[in-house]
N, C-alpha and C positions, 0 to 999 in steps of 0.2 A: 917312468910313468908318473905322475901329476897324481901328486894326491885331490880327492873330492872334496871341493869348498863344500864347507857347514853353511847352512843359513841359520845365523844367531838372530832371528829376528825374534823379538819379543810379542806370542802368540796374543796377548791383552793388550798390545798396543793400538789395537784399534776400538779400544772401548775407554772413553774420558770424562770428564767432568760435565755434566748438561746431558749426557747420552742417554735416550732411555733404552732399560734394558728388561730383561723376563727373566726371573728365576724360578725353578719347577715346583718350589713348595709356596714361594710369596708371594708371587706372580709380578705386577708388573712394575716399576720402580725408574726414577729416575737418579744416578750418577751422581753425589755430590761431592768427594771428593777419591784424587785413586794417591798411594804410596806404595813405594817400591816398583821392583821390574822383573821381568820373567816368571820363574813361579813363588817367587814371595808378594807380587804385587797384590796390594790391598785394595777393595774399594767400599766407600760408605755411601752406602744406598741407601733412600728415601722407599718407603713400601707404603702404598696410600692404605693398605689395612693393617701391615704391620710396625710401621712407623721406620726409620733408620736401624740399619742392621750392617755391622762390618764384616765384611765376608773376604775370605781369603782365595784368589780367583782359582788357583789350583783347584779349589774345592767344588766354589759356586756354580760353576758351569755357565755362566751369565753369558745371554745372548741378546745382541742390540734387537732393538724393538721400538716397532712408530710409536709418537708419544699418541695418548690417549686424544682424542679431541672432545673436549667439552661442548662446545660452541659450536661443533662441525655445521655448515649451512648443509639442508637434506637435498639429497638429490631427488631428481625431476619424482621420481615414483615413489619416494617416500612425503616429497611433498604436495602429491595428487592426492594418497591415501590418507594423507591429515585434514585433505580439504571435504574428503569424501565423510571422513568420520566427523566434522563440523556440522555436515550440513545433514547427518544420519542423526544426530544430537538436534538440532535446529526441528527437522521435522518431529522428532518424538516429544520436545518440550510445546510445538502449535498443536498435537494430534492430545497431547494433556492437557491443554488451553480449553478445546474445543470439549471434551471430554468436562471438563468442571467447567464450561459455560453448560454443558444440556444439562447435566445432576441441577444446578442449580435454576435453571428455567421448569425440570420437573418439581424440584420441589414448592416450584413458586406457586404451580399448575396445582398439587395436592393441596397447598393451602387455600387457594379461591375454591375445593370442591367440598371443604368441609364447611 
């Protein structure tokens, strides 16, 4: 009987340099450099609130993760709802136009009655 191949595959070898990834106290971070392999492998991560932090993967439990998008363009209904609040902004600054043109046509009215 055949002994059962091992799979030696090295469990962080699917986490690299550029990857972004999530740690459960840092949160989210992008990969900038990894050393070592199996469970000595190291990686130093960038943490946008914690700054770089070397973590030993055995430890960190680090799970790939999409990078943030800054820039993202909004989708259709996020960007209906920005046109909608423009234009809810627009009317409330003509409906205060209209508002301090009559205060001032009254008070024009009170000075011709004294």
């Amino acid at each position: 009987m055949a002994a059962a191949k091992q799979e030696t595959t090295d469990p962080y070898e699917q986490i690299q340099p550029g990857d972004h990834v999530k740690h459960s106290k840092f949160g989210q971070g992008q990969v900038l450099h990894r050393t070592g392999a199996g469970e000595e492998t190291k990686f130093v991560v960038s943490f946008a609130e914690e700054g770089e932090k070397r973590l030993l993967a055995k430890y960190a439990k680090l799970k790939k993760a999409r990078p943030i998008e800054s820039s993202k363009e909004p989708s259709e209904a996020e960007a209906k709802d920005a046109d909608k609040d423009v234009a809810d902004e627009d009317d409330a600054t003509a409906d205060d136009e209209d508002v301090t043109a009559d205060d001032e046509d009254d008070a024009t009215a009170d000075d011709e009655d004294s």
